[in-house]
BALOBA-1460 file (C-alpha; in Angstrom, 3 decimals):
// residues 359
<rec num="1" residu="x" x="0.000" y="0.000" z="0.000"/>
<rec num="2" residu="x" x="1.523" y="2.932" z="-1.010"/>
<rec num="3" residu="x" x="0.847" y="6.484" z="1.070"/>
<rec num="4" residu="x" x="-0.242" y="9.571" z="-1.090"/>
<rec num="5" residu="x" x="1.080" y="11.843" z="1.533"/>
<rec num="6" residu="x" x="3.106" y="9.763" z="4.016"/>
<rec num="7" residu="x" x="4.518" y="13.696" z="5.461"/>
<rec num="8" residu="x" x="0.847" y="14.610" z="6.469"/>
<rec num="9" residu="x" x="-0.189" y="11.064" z="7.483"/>
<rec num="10" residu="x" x="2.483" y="10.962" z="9.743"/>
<rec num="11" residu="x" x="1.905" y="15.074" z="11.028"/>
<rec num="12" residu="x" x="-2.027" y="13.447" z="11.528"/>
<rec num="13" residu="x" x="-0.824" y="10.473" z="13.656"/>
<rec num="14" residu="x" x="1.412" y="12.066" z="15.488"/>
<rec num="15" residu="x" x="-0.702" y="14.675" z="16.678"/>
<rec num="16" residu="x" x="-3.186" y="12.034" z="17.630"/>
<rec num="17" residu="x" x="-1.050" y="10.539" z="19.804"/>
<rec num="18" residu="x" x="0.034" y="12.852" z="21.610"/>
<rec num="19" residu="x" x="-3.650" y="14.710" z="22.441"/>
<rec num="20" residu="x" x="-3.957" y="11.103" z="23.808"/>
<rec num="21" residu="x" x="-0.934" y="11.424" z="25.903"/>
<rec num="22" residu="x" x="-2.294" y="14.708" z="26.735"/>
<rec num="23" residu="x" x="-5.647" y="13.511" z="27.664"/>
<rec num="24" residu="x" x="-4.472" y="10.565" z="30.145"/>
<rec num="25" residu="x" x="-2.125" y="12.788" z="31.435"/>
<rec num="26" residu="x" x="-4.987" y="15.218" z="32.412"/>
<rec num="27" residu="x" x="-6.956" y="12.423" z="33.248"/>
<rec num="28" residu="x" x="-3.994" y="11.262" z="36.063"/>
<rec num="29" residu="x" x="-3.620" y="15.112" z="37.343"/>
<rec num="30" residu="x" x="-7.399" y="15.252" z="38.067"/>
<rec num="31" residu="x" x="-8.010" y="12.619" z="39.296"/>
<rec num="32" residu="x" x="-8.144" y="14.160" z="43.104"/>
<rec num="33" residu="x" x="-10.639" y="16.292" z="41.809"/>
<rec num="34" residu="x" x="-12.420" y="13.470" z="39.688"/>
<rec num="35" residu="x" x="-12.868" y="11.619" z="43.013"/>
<rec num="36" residu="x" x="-14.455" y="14.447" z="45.315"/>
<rec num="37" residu="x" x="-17.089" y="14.904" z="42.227"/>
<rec num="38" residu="x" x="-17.704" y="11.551" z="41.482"/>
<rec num="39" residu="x" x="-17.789" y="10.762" z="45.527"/>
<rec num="40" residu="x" x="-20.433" y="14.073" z="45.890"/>
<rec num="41" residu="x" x="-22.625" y="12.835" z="42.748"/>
<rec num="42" residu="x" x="-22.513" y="9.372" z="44.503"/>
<rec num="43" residu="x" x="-23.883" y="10.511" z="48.428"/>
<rec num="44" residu="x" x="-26.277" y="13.433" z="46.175"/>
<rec num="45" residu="x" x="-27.845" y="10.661" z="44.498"/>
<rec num="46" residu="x" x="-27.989" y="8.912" z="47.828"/>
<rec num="47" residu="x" x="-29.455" y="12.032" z="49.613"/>
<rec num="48" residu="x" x="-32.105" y="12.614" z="46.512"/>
<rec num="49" residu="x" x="-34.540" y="9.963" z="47.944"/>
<rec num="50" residu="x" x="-35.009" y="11.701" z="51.336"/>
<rec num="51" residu="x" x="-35.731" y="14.980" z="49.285"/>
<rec num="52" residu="x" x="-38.095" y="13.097" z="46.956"/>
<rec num="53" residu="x" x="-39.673" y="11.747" z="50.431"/>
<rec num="54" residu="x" x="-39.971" y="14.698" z="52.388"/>
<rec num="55" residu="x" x="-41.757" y="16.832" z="49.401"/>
<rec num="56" residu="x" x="-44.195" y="13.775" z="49.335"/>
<rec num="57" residu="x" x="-45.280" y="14.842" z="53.065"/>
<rec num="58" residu="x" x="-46.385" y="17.674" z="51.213"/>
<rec num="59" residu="x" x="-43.191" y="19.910" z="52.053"/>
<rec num="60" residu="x" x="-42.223" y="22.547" z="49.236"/>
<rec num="61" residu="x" x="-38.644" y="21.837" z="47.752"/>
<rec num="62" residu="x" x="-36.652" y="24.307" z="49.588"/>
<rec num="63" residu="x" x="-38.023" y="23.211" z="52.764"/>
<rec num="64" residu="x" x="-36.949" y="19.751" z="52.078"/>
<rec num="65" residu="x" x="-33.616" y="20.679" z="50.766"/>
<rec num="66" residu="x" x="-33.028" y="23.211" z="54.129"/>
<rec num="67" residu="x" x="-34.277" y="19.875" z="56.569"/>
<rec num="68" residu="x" x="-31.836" y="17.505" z="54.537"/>
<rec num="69" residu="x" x="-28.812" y="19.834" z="54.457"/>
<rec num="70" residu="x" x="-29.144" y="20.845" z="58.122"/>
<rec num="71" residu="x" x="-29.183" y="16.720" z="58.927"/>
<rec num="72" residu="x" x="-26.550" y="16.299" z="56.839"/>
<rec num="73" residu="x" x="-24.404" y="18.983" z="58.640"/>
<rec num="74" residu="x" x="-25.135" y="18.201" z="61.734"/>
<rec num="75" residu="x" x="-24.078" y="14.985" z="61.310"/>
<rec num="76" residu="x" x="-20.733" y="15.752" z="59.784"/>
<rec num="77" residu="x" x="-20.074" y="18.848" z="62.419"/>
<rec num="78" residu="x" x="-21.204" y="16.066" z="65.292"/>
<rec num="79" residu="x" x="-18.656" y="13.329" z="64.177"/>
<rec num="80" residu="x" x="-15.937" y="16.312" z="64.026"/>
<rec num="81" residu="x" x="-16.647" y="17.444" z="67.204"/>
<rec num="82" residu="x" x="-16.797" y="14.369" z="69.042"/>
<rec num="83" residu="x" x="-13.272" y="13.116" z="67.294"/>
<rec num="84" residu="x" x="-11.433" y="15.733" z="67.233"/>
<rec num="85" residu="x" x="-11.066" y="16.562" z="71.037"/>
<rec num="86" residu="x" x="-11.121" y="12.741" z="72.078"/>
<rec num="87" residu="x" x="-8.047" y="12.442" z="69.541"/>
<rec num="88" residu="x" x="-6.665" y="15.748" z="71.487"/>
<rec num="89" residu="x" x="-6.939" y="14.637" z="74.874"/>
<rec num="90" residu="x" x="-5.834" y="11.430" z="73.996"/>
<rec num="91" residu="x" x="-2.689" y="13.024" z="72.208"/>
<rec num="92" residu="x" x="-2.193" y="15.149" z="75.441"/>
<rec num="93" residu="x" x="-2.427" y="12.001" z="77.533"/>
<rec num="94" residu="x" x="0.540" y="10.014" z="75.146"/>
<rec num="95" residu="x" x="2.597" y="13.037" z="75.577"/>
<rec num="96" residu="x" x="2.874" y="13.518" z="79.314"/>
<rec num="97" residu="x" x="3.661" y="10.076" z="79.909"/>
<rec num="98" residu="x" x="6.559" y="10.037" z="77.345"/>
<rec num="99" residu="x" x="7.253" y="12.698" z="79.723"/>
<rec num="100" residu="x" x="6.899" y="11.363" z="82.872"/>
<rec num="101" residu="x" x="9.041" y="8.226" z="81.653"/>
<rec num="102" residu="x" x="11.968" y="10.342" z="80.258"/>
<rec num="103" residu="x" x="12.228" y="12.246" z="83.336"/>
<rec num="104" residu="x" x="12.261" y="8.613" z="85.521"/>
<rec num="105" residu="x" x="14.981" y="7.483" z="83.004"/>
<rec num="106" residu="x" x="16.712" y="10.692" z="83.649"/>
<rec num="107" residu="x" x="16.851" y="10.752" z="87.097"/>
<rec num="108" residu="x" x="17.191" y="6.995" z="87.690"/>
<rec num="109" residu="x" x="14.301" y="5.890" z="88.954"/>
<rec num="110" residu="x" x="13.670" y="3.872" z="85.892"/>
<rec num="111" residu="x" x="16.334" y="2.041" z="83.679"/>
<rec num="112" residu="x" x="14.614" y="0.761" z="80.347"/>
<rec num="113" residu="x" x="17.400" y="-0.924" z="79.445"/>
<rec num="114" residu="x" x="17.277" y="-3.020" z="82.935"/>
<rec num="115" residu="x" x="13.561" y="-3.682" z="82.854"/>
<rec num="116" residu="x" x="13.530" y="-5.001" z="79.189"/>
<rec num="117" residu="x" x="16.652" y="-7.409" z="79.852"/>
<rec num="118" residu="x" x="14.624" y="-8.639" z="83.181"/>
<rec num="119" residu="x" x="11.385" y="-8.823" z="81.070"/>
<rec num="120" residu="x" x="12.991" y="-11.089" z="78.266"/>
<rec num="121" residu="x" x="14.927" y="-13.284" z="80.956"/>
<rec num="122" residu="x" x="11.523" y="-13.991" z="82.719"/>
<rec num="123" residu="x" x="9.527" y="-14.465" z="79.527"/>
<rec num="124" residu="x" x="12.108" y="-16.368" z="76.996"/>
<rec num="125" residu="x" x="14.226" y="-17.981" z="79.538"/>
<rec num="126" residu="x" x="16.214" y="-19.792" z="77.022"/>
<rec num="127" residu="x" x="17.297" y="-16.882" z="74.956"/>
<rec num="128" residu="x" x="20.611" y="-15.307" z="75.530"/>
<rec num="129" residu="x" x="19.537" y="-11.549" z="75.839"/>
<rec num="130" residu="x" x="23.492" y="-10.052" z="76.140"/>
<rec num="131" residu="x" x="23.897" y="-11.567" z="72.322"/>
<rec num="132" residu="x" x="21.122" y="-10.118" z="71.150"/>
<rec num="133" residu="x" x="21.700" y="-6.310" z="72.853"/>
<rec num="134" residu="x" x="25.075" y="-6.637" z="70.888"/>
<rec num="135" residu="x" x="23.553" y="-7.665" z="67.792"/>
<rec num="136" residu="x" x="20.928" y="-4.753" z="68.057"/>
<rec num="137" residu="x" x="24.269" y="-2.428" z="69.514"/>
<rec num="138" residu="x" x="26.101" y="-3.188" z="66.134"/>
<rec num="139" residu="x" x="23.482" y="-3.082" z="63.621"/>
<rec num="140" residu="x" x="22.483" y="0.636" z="65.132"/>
<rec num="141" residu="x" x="26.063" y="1.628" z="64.499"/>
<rec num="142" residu="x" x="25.460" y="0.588" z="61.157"/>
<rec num="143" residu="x" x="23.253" y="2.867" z="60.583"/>
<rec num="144" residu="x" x="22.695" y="6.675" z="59.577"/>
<rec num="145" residu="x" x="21.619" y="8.171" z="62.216"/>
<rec num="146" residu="x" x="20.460" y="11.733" z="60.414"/>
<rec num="147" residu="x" x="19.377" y="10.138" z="57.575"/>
<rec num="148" residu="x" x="16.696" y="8.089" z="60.089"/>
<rec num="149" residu="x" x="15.902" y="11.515" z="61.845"/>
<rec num="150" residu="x" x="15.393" y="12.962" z="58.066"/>
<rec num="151" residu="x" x="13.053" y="9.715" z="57.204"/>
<rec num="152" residu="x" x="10.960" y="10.258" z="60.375"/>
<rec num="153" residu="x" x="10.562" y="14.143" z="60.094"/>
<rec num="154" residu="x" x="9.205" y="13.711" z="56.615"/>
<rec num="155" residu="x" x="7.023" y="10.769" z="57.974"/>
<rec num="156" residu="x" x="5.691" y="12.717" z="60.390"/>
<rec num="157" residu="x" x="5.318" y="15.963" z="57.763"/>
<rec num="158" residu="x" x="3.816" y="13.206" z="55.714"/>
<rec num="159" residu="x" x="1.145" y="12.343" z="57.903"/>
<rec num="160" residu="x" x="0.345" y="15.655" z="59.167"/>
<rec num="161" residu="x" x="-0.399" y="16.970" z="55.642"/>
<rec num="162" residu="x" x="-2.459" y="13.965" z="55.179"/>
<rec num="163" residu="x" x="-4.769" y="14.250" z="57.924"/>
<rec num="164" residu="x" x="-5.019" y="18.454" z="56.637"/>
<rec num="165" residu="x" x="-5.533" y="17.106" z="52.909"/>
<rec num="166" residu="x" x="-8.104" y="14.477" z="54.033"/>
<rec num="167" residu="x" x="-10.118" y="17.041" z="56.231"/>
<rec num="168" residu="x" x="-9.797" y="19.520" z="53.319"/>
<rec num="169" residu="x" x="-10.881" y="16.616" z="50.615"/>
<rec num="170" residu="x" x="-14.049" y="15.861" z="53.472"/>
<rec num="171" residu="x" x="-15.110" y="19.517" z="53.302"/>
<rec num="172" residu="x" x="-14.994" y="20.190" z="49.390"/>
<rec num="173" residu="x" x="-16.673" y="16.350" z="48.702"/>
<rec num="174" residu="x" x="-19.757" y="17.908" z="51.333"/>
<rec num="175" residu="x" x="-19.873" y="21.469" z="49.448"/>
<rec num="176" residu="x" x="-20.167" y="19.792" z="46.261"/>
<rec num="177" residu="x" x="-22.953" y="17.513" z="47.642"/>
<rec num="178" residu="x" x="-24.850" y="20.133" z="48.833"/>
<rec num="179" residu="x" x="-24.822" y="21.391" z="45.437"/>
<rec num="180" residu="x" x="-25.707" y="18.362" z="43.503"/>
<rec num="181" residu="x" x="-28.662" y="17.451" z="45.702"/>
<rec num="182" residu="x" x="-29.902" y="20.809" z="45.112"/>
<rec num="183" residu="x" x="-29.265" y="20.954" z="41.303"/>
<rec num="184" residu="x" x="-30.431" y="17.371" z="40.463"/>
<rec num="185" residu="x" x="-33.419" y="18.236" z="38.751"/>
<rec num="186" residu="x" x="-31.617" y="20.743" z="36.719"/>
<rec num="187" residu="x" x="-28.903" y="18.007" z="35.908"/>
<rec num="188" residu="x" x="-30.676" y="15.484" z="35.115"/>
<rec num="189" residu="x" x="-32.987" y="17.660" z="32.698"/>
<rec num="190" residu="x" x="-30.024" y="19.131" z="31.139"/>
<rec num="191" residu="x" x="-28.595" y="15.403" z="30.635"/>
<rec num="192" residu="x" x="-32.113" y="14.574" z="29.307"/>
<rec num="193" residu="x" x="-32.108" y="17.233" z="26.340"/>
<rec num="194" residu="x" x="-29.355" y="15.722" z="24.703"/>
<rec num="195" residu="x" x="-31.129" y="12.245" z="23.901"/>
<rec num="196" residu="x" x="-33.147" y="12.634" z="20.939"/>
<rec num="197" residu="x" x="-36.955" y="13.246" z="21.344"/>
<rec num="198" residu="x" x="-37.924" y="10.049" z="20.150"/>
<rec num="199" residu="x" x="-36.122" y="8.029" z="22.483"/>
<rec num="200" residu="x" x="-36.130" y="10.422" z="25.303"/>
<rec num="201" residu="x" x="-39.123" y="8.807" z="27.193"/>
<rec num="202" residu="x" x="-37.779" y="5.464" z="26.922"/>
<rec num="203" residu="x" x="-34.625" y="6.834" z="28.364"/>
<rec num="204" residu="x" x="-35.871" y="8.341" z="31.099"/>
<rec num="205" residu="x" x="-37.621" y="5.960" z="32.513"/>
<rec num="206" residu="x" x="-34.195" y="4.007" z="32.627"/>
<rec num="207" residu="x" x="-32.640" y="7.007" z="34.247"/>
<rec num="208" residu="x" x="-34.507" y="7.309" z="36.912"/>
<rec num="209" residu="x" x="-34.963" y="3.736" z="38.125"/>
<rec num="210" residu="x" x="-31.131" y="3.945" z="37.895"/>
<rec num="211" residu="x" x="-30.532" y="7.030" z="40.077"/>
<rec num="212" residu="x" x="-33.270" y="5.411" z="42.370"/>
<rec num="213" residu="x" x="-31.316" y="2.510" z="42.680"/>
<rec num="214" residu="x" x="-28.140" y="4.317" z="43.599"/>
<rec num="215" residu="x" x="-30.166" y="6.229" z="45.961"/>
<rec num="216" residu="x" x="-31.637" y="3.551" z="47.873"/>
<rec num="217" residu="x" x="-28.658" y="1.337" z="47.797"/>
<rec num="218" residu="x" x="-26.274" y="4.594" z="49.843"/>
<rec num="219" residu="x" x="-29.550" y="4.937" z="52.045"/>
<rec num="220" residu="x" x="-29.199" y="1.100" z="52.947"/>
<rec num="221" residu="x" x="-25.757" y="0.885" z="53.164"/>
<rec num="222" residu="x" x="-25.748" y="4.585" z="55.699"/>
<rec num="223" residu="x" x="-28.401" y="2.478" z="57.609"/>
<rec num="224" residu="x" x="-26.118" y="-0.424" z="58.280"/>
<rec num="225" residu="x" x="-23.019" y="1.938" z="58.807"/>
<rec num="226" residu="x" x="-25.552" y="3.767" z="61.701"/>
<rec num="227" residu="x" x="-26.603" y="0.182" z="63.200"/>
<rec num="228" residu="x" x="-22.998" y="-1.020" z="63.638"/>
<rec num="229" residu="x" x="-21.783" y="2.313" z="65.070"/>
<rec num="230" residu="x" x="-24.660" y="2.950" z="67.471"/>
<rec num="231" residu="x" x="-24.509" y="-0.827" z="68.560"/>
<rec num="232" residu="x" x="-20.607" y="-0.211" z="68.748"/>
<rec num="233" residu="x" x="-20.664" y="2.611" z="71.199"/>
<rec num="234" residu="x" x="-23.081" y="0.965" z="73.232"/>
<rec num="235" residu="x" x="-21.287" y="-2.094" z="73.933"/>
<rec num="236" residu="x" x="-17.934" y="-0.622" z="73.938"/>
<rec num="237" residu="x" x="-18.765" y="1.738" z="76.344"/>
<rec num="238" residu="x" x="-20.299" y="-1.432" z="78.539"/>
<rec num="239" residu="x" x="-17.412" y="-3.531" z="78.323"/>
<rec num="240" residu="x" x="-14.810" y="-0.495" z="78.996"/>
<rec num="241" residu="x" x="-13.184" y="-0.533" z="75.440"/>
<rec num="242" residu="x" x="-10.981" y="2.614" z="75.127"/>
<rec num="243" residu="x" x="-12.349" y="5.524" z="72.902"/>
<rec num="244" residu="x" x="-15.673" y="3.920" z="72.579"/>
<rec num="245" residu="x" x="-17.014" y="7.269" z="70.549"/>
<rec num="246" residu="x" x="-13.993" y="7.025" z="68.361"/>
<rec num="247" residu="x" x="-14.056" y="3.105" z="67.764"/>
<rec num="248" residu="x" x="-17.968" y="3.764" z="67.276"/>
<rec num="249" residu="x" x="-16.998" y="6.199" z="64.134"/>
<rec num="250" residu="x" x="-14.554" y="3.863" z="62.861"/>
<rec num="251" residu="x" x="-17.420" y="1.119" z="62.914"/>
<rec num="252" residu="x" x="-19.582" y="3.420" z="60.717"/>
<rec num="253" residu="x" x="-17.128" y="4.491" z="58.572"/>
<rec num="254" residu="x" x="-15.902" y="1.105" z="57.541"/>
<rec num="255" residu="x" x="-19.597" y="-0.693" z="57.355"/>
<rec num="256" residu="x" x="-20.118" y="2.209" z="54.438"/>
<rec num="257" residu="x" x="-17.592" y="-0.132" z="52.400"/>
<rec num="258" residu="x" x="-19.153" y="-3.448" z="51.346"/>
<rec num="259" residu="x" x="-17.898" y="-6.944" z="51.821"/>
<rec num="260" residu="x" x="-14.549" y="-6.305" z="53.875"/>
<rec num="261" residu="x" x="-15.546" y="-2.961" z="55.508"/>
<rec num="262" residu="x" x="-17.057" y="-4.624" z="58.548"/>
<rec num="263" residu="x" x="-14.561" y="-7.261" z="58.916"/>
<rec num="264" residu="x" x="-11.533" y="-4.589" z="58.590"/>
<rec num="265" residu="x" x="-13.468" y="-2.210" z="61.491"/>
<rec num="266" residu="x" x="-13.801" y="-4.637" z="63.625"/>
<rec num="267" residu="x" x="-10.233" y="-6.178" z="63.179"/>
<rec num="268" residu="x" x="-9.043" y="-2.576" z="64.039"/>
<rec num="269" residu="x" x="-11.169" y="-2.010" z="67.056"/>
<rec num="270" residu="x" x="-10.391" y="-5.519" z="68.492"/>
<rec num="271" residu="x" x="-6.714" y="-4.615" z="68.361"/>
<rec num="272" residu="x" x="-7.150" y="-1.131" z="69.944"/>
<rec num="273" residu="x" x="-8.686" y="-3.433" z="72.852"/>
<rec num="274" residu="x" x="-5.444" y="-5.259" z="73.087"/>
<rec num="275" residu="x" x="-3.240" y="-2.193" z="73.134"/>
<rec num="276" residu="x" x="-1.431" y="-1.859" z="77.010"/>
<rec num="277" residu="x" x="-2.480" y="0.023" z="79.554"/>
<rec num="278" residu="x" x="-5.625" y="0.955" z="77.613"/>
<rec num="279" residu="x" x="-7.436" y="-1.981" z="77.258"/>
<rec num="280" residu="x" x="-6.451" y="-5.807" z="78.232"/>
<rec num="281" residu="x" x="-7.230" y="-9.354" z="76.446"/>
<rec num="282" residu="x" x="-10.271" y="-10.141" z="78.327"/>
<rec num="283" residu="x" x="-11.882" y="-6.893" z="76.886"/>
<rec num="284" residu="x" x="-9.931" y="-7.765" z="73.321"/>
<rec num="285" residu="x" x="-11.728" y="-10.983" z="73.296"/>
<rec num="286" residu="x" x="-14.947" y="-10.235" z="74.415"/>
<rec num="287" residu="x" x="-14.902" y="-7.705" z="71.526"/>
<rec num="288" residu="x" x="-14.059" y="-10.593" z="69.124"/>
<rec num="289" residu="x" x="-16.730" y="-12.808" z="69.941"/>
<rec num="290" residu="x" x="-19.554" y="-9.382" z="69.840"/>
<rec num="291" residu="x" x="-18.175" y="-8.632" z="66.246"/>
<rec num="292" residu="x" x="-18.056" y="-12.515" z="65.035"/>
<rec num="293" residu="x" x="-21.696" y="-12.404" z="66.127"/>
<rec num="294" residu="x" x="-22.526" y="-9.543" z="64.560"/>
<rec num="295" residu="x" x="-20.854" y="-10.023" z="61.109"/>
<rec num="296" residu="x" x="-23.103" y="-13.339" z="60.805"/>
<rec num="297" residu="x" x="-26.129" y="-11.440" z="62.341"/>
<rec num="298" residu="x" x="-25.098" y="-8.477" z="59.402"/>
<rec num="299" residu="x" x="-24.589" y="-11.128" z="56.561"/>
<rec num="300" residu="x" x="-28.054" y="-13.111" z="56.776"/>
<rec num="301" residu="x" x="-30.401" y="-10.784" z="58.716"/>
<rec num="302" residu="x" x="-29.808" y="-7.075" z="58.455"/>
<rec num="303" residu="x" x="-28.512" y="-6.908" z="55.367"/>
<rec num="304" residu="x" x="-30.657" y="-8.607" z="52.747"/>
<rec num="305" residu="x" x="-33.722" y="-7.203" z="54.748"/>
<rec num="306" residu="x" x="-32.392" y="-4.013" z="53.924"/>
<rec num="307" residu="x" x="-30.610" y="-3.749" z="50.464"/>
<rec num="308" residu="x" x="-32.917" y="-6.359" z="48.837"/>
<rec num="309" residu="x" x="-35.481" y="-3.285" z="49.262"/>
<rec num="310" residu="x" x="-32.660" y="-0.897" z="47.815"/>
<rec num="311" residu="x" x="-31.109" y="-2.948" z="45.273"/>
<rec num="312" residu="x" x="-31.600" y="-6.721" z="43.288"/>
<rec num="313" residu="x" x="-27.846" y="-7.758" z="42.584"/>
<rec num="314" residu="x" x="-27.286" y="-11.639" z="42.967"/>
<rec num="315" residu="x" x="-24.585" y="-12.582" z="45.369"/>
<rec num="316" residu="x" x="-22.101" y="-13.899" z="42.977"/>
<rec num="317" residu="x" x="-22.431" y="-9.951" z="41.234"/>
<rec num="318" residu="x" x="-21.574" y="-8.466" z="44.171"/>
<rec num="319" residu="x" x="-18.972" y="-10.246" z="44.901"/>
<rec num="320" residu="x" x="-17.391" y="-9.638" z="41.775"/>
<rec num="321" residu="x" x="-18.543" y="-6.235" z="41.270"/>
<rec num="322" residu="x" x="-17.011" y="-4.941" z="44.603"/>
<rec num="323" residu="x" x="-13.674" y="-6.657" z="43.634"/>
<rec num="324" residu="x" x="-13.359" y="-5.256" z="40.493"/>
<rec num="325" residu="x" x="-14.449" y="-1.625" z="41.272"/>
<rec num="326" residu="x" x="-11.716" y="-1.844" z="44.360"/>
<rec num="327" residu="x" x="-9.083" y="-3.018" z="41.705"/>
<rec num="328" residu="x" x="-9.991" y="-0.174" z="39.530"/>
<rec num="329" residu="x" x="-11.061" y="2.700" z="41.612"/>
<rec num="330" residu="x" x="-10.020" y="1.804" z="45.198"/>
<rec num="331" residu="x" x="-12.104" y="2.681" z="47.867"/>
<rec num="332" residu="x" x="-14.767" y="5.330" z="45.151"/>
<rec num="333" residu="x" x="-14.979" y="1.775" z="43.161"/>
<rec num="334" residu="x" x="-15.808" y="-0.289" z="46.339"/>
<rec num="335" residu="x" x="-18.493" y="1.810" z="46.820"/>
<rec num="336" residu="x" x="-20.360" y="2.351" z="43.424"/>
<rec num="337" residu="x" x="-19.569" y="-0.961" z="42.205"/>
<rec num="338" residu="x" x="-22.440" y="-2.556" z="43.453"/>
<rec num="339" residu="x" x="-25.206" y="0.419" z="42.372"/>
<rec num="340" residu="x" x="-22.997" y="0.075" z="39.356"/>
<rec num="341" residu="x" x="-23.932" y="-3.720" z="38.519"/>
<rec num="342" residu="x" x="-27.602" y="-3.375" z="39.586"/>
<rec num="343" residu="x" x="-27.801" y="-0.492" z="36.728"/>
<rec num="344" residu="x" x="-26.098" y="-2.637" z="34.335"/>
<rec num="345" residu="x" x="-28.579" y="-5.521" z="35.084"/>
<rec num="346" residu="x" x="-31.432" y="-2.871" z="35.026"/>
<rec num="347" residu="x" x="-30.653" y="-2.226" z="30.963"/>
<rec num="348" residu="x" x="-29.943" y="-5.845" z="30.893"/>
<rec num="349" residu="x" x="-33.461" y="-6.687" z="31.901"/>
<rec num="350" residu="x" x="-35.136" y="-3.877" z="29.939"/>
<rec num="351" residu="x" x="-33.516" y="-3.186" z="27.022"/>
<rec num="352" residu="x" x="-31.092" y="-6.081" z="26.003"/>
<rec num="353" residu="x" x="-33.483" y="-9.148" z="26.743"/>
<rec num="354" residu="x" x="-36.469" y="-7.699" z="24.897"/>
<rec num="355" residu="x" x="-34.669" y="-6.309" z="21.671"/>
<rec num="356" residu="x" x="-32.981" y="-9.931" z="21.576"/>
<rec num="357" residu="x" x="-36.842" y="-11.151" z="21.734"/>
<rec num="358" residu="x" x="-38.177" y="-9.192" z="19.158"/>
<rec num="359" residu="x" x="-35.566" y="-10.055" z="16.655"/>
């Protein structure tokens, strides 16, 4: 095959590759921001069926916009304020006894070199403890001793600008829902005008049983998060967990994620339980057995009672669904996978099967 113009053919290609480059380039710089929208059009959709509900009650629009963004702040300003000065105090706490142990060390009243040595004599008898303080003495001398104060100042850097980036990522994802739940109508109607009139019914109709889906599925999913974390701080606080509010809050926040969430926020409040001179064993354990009851009770009670109302995914879908959107997406993907798959089945049912039957 010979080219007419192999000089322009080539300019063409070459510029088409690289707007491509250009475009996944954008694509990777934005996706922060991608995220925080598609995270706020995901909890707007979720926040639409309470709207939709409390203008049924015969409540004018703004009215049940103001009563849903007032819950919804309230909420977020409640968690904030019952974290952030636990976490403070708790800081404050860690602090003065680092204090309180340097100044023993100081002064002599406490030698952690002595109690450790006594410790590992009385609990590993048969290991020789002055080898191993010279293997640990030479393999510090190895070592770079600025260089390790470097690593941990940017750790610590590292983490503070997370938790500011995180809070600042939780404040512009709730500003943008605010918005969305109070534009949806306008959005959707705007999406809506660019399907031709013909099939714009048909469309619709698909639309909306879609966003309901989404919406009911984040209303079920919220309601299981609120069930684990109220049921968390009550039980906590009976068996004298430590930071029962905060461990409460982590038990929402991980029931939001489907599949693993529950089993990951339980794994990491049964290990705060263990941590010394906060909590003990027995507490750790009686914690284990609450959650491995619960989990089962959450599996085959709670929650097909309430998603099978929100959303009609078989097992084996969401399964897979919540796997792949985690691979793909990470934590966003986990989420919308499974309102994701029950959309796909929804034009599956009612608009693949039946143009397969008429041909």
């Amino acid at each position: 095959m010979k080219l007419q113009h192999p000089f322009r053919t080539a300019l063409i290609v070459t510029l088409g590759v690289g707007v491509g480059i250009m475009l996944i380039q954008s694509v990777s710089s934005l996706s922060t921001i991608l995220l925080y929208v598609g995270t706020a059009l995901f909890l707007s959709l979720g926040l639409d069926p309470l709207v939709s509900w409390l203008e049924r009650r015969g409540l004018p629009r703004w009215a049940a916009l103001l009563i849903t963004f007032v819950a919804l702040l309230a909420a977020f300003g409640g968690i904030i304020v019952m974290i952030v000065p636990i976490i403070a105090g708790q800081i404050t706490q860690l602090v003065g006894q680092i204090q309180e142990l340097v100044a023993s060390a100081v002064s002599g009243e406490w030698n952690p070199v002595e109690t450790l040595t006594n410790w590992l004599h009385e609990t590993f008898p048969m290991l020789n403890v002055d080898q191993l303080f010279t293997y640990i003495s030479d393999w510090y001398e190895t070592l770079d001793v600025g260089q390790i104060g470097g690593v941990a100042g940017e750790t610590l850097i590292g983490i503070g600008s997370g938790i500011i980036s995180g809070l600042t990522g939780a404040l512009v994802v709730l500003i943008l829902t605010i918005y969305f739940t109070a534009s949806t109508r306008s959005l959707k109607a705007a999406v809506y005008q660019l399907v031709p009139a013909s099939k714009r019914a048909r469309f619709i109709d698909l639309s909306e049983q879609i966003t309901a889906s989404v919406g009911f599925y984040v209303i079920g999913q919220v309601t299981l998060g609120v069930i684990n974390g109220v049921l968390s701080a009550i039980f906590l606080t009976i068996i004298g967990a430590p930071f029962p509010a905060v461990l409460a809050v982590v038990a929402f926040f991980f029931s939001l994620i489907p599949l693993v969430g529950t089993l990951t926020g339980s794994t990491i409040i049964v290990l705060t339980c263990l941590i010394p001179g906060l909590g003990s064993p027995l507490t750790a354990l009686v914690a284990l057995i609450w959650y491995a009851v619960y989990m089962q009770v959450e599996a085959y009670v709670l929650s097909p009672r309430i998603m099978n109302r929100a959303v009609s995914v078989p097992g084996a879908v969401v399964v897979i669904a919540a796997l792949a959107g985690g691979s793909l997406l990470g934590l966003l993907g986990a989420l919308i996978a499974i309102p994701v798959a029950a959309s796909i089945l929804i034009i599956y049912r009612q608009v693949i099967i039946p143009r397969q039957n008429e041909l």
